[in-house]
MDAnalysis code that builds the backbone (N, CA, C; Angstrom):
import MDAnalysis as mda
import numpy as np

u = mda.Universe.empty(312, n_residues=104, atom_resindex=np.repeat(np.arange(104), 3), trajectory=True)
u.add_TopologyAttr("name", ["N", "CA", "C"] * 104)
u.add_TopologyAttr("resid", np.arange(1, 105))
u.add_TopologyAttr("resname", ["UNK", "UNK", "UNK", "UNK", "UNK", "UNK", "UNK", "UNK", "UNK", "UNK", "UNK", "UNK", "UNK", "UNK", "UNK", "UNK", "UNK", "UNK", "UNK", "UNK", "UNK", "UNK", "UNK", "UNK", "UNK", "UNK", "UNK", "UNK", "UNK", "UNK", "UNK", "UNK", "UNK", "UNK", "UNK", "UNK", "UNK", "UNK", "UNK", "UNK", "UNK", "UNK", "UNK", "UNK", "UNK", "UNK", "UNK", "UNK", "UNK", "UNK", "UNK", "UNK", "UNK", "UNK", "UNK", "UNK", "UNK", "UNK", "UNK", "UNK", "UNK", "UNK", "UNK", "UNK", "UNK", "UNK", "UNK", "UNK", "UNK", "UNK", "UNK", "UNK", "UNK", "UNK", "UNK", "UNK", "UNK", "UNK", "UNK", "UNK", "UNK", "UNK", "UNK", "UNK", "UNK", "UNK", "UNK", "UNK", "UNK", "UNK", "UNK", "UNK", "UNK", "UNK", "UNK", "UNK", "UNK", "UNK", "UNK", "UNK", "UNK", "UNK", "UNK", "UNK"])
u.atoms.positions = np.array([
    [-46.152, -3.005, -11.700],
    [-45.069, -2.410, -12.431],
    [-44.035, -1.783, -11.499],
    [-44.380, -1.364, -10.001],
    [-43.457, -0.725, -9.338],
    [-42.008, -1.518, -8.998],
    [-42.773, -2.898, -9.077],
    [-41.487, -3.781, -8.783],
    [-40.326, -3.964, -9.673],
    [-40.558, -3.783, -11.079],
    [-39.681, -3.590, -11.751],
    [-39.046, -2.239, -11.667],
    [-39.023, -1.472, -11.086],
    [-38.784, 0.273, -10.801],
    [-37.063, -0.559, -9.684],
    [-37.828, -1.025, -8.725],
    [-36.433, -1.554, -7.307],
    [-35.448, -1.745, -8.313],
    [-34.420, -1.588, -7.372],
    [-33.087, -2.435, -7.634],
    [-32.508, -3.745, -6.845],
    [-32.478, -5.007, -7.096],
    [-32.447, -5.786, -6.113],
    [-31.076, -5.845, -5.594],
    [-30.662, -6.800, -4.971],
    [-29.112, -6.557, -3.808],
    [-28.919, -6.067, -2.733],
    [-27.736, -5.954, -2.531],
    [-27.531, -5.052, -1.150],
    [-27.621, -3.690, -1.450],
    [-27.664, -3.147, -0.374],
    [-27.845, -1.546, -0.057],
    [-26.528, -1.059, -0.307],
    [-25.956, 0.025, -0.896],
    [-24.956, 0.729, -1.273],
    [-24.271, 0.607, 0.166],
    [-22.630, 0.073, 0.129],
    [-21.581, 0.477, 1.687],
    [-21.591, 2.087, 1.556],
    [-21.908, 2.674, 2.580],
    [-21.378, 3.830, 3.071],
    [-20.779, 3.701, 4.395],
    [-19.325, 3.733, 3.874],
    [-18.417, 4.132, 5.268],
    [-18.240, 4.884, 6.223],
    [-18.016, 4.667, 7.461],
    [-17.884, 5.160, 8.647],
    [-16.855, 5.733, 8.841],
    [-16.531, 7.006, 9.382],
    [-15.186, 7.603, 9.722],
    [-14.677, 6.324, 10.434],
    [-15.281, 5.748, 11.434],
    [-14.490, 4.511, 11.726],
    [-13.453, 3.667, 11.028],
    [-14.310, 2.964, 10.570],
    [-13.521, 2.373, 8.787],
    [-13.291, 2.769, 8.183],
    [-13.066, 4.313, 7.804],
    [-11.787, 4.653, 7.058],
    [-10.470, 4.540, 7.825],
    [-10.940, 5.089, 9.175],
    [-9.310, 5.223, 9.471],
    [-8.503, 3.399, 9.881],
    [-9.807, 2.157, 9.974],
    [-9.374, 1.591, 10.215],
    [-8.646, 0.462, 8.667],
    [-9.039, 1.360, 7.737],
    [-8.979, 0.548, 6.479],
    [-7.416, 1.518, 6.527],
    [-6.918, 2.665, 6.621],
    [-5.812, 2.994, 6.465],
    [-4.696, 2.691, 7.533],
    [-5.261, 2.470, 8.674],
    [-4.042, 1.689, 9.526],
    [-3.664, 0.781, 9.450],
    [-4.548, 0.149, 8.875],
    [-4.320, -1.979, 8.139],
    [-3.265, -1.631, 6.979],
    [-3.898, -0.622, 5.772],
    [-2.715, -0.674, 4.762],
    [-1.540, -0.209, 5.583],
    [-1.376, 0.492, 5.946],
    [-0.165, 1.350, 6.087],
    [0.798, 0.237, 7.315],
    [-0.218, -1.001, 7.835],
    [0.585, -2.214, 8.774],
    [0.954, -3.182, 7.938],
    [0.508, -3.255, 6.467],
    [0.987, -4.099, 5.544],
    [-0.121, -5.398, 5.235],
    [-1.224, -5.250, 5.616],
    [-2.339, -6.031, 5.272],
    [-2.564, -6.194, 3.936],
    [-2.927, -6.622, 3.131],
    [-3.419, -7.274, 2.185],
    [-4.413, -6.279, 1.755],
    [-5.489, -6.242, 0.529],
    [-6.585, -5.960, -0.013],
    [-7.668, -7.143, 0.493],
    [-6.964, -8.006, -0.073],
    [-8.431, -9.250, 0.681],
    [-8.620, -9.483, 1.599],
    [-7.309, -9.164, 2.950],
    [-7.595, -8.932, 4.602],
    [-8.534, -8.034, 4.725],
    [-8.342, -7.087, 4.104],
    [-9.242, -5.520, 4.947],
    [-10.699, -5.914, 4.418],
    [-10.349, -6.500, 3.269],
    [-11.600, -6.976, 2.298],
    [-12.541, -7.818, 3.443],
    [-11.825, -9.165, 3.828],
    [-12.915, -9.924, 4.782],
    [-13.322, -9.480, 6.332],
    [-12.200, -8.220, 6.592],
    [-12.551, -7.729, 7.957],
    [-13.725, -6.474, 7.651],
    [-14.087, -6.182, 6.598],
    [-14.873, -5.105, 6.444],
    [-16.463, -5.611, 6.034],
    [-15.765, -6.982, 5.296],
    [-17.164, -7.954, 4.544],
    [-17.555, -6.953, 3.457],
    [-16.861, -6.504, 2.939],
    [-16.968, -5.946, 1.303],
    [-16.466, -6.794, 0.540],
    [-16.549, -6.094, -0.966],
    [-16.249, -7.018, -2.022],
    [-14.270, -6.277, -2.270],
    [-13.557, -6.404, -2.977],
    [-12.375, -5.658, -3.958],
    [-12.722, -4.587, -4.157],
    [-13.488, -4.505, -5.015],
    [-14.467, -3.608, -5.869],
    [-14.666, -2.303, -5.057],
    [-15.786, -2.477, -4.004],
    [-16.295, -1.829, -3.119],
    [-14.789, -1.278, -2.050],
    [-14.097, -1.953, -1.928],
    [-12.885, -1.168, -1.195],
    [-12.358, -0.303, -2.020],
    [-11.825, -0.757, -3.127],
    [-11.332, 0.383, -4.187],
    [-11.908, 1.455, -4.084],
    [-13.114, 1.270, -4.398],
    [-13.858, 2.531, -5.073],
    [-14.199, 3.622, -3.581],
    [-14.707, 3.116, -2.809],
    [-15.258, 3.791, -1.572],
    [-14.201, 4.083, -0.741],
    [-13.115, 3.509, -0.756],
    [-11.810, 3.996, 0.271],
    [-10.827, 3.879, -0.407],
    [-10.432, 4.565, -1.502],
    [-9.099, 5.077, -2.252],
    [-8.384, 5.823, -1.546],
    [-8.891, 6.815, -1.086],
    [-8.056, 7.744, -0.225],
    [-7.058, 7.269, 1.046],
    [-8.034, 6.391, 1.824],
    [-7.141, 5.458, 2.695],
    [-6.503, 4.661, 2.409],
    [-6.598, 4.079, 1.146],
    [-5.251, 3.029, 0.563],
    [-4.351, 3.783, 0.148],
    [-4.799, 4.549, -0.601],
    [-3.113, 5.769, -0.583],
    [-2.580, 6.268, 0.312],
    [-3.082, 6.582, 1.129],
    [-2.260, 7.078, 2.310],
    [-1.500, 6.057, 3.171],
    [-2.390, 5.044, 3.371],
    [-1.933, 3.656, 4.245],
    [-0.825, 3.440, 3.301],
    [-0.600, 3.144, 2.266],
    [0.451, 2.603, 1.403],
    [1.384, 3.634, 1.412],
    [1.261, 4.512, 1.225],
    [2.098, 6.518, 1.457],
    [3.249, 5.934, 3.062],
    [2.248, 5.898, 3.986],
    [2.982, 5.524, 4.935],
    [3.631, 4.201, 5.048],
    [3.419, 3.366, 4.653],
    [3.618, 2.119, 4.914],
    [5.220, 1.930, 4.158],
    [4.910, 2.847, 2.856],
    [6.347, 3.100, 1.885],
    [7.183, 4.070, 2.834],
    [7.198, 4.631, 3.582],
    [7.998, 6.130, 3.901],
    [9.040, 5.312, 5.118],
    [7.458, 4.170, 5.855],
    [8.485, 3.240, 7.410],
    [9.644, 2.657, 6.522],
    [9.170, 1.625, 5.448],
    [9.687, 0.719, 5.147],
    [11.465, 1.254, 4.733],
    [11.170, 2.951, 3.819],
    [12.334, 3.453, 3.361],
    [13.353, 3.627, 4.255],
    [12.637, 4.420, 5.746],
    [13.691, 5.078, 6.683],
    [14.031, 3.773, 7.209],
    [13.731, 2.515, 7.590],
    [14.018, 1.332, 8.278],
    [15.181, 1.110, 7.107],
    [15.477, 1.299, 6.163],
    [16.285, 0.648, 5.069],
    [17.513, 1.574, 4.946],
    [17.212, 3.287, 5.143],
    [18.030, 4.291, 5.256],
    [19.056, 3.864, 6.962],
    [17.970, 3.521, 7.525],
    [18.846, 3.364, 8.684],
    [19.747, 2.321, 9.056],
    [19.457, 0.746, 8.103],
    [19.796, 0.094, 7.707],
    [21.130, 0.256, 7.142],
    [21.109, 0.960, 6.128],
    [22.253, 1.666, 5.196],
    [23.352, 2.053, 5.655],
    [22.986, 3.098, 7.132],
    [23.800, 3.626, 7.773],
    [24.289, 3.226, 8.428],
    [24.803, 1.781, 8.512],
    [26.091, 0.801, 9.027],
    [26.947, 0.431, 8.398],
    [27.937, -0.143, 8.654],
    [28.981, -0.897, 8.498],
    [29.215, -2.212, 8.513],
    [28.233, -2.780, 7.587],
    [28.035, -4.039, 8.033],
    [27.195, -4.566, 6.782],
    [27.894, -5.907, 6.312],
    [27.381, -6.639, 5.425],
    [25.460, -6.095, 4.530],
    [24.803, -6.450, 5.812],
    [23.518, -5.712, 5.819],
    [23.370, -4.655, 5.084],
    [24.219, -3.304, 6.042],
    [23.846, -2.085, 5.256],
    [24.321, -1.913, 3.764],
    [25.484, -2.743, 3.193],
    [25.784, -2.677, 1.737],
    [24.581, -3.273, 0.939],
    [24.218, -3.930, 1.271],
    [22.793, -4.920, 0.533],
    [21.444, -3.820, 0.590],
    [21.638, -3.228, 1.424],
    [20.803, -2.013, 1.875],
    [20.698, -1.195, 0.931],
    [21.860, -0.664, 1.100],
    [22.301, 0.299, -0.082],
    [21.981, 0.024, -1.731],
    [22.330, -1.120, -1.923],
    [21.998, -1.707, -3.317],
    [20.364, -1.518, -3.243],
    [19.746, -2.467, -2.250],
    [18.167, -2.524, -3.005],
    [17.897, -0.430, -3.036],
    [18.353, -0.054, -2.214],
    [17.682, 1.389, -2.283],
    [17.897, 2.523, -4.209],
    [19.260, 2.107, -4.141],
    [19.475, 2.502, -5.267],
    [18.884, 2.044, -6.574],
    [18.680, 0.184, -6.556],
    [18.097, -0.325, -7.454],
    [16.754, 0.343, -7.238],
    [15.877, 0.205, -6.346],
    [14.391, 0.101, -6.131],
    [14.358, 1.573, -6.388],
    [14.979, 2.793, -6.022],
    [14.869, 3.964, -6.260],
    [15.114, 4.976, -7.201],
    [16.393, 4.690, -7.553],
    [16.475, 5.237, -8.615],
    [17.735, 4.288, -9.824],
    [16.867, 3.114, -10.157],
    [17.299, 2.349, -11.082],
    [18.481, 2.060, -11.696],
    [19.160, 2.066, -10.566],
    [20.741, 1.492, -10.539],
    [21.192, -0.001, -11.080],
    [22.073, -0.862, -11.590],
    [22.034, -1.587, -11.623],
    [23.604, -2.131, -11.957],
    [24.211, -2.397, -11.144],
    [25.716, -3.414, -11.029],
    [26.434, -3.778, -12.319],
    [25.015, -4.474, -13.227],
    [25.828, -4.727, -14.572],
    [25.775, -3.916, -15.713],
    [25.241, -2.147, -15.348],
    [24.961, -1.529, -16.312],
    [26.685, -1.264, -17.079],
    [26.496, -0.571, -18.167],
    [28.170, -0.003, -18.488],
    [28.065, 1.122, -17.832],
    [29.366, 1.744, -17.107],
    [29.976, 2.751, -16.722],
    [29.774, 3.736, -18.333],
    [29.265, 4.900, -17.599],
    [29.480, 6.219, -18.448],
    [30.899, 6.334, -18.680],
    [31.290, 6.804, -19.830],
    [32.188, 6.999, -20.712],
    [32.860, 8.544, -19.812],
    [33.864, 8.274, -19.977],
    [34.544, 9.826, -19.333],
    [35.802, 9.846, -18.704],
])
């Protein structure tokens, strides 16, 4: 009867300070979920749940490069930085070219 007591499978991942910080330098370099996924040999699942904290942050940072590269972008004179300007406003705070002008 004890054998029905086990649980069969693998042994629960418990992560390594190692692999956290290396699961948040991958997000925050723009890796994938299923990259970090096959460099760790976990499942989706098991990344989610066991390293949330480092995907938010990796993604935290990964959003903050991407903004100031686009701010700095912006801050030219040049074809570029107008296109710049547009995605920031669209992507940020939901601007959009063909809206109607406020009344006034």
């Amino acid at each position: 009867m004890e054998h029905l007591k086990r649980k069969g499978g693998r042994p629960p991942h418990e992560p390594s300070p190692t692999d956290r910080r290396l699961v948040e330098v991958l997000t925050a370099e723009g890796l994938s979920q299923r990259e970090i996924c096959s460099i760790l040999a976990v499942t989706p699942k098991t990344l989610r749940l066991r390293y949330r904290e480092e995907l938010d942050r990796g993604s935290a940072h990964l959003e903050a490069s991407l903004a100031m590269h686009l701010y700095r972008l912006a801050g030219g004179k040049s074809a570029v930085a107008l296109r710049a300007i547009k995605f920031i406003l669209k992507a940020r705070f939901g601007w959009s070219e063909f809206a109607p002008r406020p009344a006034g």
